[in-house]
N, C-alpha and C positions, 0 to 999 in steps of 0.2 A: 871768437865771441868777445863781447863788452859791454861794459854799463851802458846805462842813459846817459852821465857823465862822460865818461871817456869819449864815447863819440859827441857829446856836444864838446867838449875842448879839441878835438879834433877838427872840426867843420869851423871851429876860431881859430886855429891854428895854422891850417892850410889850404890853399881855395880848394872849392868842392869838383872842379875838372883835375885837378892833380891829384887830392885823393882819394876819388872814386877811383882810377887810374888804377891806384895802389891796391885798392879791392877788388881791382879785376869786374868794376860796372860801372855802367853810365852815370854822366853825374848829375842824369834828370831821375836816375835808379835811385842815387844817392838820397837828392831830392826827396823823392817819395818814403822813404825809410823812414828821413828826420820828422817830416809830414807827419806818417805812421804812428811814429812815438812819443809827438808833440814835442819836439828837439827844435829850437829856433837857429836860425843859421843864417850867414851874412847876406842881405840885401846885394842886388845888383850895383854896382859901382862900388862898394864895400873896399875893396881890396884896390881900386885905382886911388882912394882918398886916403886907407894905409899907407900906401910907399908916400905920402907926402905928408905923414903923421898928423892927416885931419881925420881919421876914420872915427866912426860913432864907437859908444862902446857897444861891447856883445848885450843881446836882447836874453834878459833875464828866465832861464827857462824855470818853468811852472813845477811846482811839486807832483809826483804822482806816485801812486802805491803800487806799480808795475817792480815787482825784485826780478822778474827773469832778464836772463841775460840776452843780448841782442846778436842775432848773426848776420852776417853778410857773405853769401856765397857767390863766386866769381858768374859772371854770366857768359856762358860755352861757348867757345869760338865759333864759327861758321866753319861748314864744311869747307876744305880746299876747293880750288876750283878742279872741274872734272876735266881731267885730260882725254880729249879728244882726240879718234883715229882720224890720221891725216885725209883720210875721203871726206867724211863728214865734216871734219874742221874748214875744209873748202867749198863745202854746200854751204856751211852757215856763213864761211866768207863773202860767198857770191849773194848768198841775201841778202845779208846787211847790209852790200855794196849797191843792192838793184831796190833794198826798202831802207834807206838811211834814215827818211822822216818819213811816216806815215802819214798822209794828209786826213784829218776829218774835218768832214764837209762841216758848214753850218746848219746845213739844212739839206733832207732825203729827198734825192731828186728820183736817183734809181736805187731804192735799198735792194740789198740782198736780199734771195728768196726767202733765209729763214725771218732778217728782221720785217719783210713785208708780211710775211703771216702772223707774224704778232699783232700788225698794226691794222691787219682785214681783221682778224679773230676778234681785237679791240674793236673795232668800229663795231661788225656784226652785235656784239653785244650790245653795246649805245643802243641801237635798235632795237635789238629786243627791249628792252627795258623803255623806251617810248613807247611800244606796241602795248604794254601793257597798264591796265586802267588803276587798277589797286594800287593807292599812291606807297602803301607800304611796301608791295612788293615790284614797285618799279624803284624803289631806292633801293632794293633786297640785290636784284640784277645787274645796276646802274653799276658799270664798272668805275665811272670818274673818270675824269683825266689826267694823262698819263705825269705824274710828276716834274719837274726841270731836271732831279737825277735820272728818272728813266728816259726823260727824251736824251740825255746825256750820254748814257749810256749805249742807245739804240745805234747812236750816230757813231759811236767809238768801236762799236762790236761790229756794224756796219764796215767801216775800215780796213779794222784786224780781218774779219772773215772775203774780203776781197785779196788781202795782201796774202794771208794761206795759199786760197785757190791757185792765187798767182803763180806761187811756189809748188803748187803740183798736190795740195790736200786737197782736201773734200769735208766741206761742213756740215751736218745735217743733227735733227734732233729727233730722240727717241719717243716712243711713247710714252713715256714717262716725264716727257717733255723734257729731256737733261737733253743737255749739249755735249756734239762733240765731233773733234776732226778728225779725219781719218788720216796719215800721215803715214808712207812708204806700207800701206794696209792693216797699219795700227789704229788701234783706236784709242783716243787720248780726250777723257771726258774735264768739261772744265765748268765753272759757271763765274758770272759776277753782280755781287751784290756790293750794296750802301751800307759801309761799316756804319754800325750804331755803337751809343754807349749808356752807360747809364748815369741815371740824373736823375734830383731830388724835387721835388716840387709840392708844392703846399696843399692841402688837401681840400677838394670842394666843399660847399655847404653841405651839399649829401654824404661825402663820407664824413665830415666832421658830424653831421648829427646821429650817423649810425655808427662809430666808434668805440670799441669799450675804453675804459679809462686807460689802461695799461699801453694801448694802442700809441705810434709817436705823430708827433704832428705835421707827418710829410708822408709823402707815396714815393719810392725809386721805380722807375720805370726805363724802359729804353727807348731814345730817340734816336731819329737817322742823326749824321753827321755830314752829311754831304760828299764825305767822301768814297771810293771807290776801293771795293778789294777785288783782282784777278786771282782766283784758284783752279789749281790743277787738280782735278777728284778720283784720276786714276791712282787704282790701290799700286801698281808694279810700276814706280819710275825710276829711273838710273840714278844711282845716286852722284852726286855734286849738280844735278839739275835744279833749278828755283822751282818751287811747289807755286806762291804765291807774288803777287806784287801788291802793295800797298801804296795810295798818292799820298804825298806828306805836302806839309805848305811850302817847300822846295821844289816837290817834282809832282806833275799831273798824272794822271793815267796815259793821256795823250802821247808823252812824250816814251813811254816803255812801251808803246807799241813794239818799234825794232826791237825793244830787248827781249820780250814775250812771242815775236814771228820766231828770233833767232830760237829761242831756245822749243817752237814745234819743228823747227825743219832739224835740228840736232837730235831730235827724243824719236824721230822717225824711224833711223836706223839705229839706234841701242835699243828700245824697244823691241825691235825684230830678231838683234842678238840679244836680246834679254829671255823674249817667247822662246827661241830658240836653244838656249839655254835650259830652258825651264821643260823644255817636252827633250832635250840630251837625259836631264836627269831625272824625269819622270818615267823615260827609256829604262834606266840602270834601274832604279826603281821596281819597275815593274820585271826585269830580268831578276835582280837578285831574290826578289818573292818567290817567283818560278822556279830559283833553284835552292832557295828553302821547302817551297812546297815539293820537290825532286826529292830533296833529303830525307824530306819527310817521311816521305812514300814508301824510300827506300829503305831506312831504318824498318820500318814499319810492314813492309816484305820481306825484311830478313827475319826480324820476330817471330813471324807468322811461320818462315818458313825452319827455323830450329823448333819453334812448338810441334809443329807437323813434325819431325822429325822426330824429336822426344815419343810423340805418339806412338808411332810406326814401333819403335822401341820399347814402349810399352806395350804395345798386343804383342813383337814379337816376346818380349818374359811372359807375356800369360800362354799366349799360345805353344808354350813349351809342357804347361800344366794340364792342357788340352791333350796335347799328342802324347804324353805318359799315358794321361786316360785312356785314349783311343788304343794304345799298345795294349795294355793291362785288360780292356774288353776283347780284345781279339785272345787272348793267351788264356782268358776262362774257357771250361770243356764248357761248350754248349751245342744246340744243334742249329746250324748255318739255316739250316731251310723252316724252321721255325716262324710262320708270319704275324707282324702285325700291322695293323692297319692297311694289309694287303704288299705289304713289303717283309720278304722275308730279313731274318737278324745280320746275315751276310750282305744281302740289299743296304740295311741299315746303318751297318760298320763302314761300305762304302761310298754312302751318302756325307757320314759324319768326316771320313779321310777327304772329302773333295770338298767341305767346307776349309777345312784345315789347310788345302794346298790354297784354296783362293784366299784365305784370310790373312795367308804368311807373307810382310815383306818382303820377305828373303827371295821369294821361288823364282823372280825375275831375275836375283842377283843383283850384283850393286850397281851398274848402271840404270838396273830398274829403280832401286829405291833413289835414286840421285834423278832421276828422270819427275819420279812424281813429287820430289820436295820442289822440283823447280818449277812444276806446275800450279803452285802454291803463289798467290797474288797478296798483295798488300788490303783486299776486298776478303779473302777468304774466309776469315771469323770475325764475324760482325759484332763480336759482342768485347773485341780489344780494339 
């Protein structure tokens, strides 16, 4: 961190490519910082009219009521490049060697099938839109024509998606109308659009008359830029692969064609070990649940199966209180042939003893009672 001061003696001090350098960012990053904080900083040629002691002096920076302090954080390296397994690094060799320059045409003599459906889908439209009388609503339908960036584009993607095929993809578009190649049976969505930016511009008569005061006296909106960005929109790709290409006023779209074939014929096979990867672990995954839910069950059968047991244990102590009974009425004087309810008392006495044999765990013995704990499921009481 540092003043407004410091970094403007700083940006006098040293050119702005060495110490941006120093701060780990570009010195157009730099740039924009001083920009940011109203910091003025040497003119171009500056520092060649220095070393021969004509340089101007430093431009006076401006008072401001900003105390916070200013940071500068390094701007994160790029990933390493991704090392490639030797099969693949010789697929992408042999591309690069059979598409070193991509040609695009100047003009669609035979476009690909997808870009020729855009350009029947376009006309179709045009058509409608003359069929119809309501001048409002043939402007409503009137697709227009098609930009110099998208005829640019049509002819460029036209290219790329021949040089694919070439190499053994498959281009095709969803209904959703996304793009995408299909590559060693991946699929690999992409699109390209007209980077825009933003921009200030003075406001019409109409909005200046219906403005409130507070309101400023411009509109920021976004305009195209003319130039081209290639993205990659699949969520799973290998990492040290380029997601995106950018044309800068050094390099066109045109010429990263090969850089952007090379890297679909590379994503084809990591891809496949990527999925591949991805259903090994969703394997394990689904294995280790199964033998949590095993655990589960099993805990949960053993439970069940000491409660049953404790049971068993408890009727045998009561049915102990039972069979004193049952002695104690057999040892009263009474008369055996006594009936009630059509059963004589002796009837009765041994009605009550044959409850007692079937109600006792024991009468099986211990491999009975080990027999019926182990009959006992992890289902058996529904209410643990």
């Amino acid at each position: 961190m540092m003043t407004r001061e410091e970094l403007y003696s700083a940006v006098w001090a040293t050119p702005m490519a060495r110490l941006a350098e120093q701060y780990g960012i570009s010195g157009n990053g730099l740039a924009k910082i001083c920009h940011r904080e109203d910091i003025p900083y040497p003119p171009r040629g500056y520092w060649a009219k220095h070393a021969v002691g004509k340089a101007p002096k430093a431009s006076p920076m401006s008072k401001s009521d900003r105390s916070r302090s200013i940071t500068i954080r390094p701007t994160p390296l790029p990933p390493p490049p991704i090392e490639l397994p030797q099969e693949v690094k010789q697929q992408v060799d042999k591309a690069r060697a059979n598409e070193s320059s991509i040609l695009v045409q100047e003009r669609l003599l035979r476009p690909h099938a997808v870009v020729a459906s855009w350009l029947a889908e376009h006309e179709e439209k045009k058509r409608q839109a003359r069929r119809e009388r309501d001048p409002w609503t043939r402007k409503l339908y009137d697709p227009g024509e098609f930009t110099q960036a998208e005829h640019r584009k049509h002819r460029i993607l036209d290219a790329l998606f021949k040089a694919i095929e070439r190499q053994g993809g498959k281009i095709k578009q969803g209904e959703r109308r996304e793009l995408f190649a299909e590559i060693s049976g991946e699929k690999v969505e992409f699109q390209v659009r007209e980077k825009q930016k933003q921009e200030r511009r003075p406001l019409t008569a109409d909005e200046k008359r219906w403005r409130s005061h507070d309101d400023k006296g411009w509109k920021q909106e976004l305009v195209p830029t003319g130039r081209l960005v290639f993205e990659i929109k699949t969520w799973q790709w290998p990492n040290g692969l380029p997601r995106q290409w950018l044309e800068t006023d050094k390099q066109a779209m045109e010429a990263m064609l090969p850089d952007i074939l090379a890297t679909f014929v590379a994503a084809g096979p990591l891809l496949v070990q990527l999925r591949k990867e991805r259903e090994a672990a969703e394997r394990e995954r689904q294995l280790a649940e199964q033998r949590r839910y095993e655990e589960q069950r099993r805990r949960k059968r053993d439970a069940n199966r000491w409660r049953g047991f404790k049971e068993m244990a408890q009727d045998w102590h009561e049915l102990a209180a039972v069979r004193d009974f049952v002695a104690a009425l057999r040892s009263m004087d009474v008369d055996p042939s006594d009936e009630i309810d059509g059963r004589s008392l002796g009837e009765w006495i041994a009605w009550a003893e044959d409850w007692l044999t079937r109600a006792d765990p024991t009468s099986g013995g211990v491999d009975g009672i080990f027999r019926r704990v182990a009959e006992i499921t992890d289902w058996t009481y529904r209410d643990s």
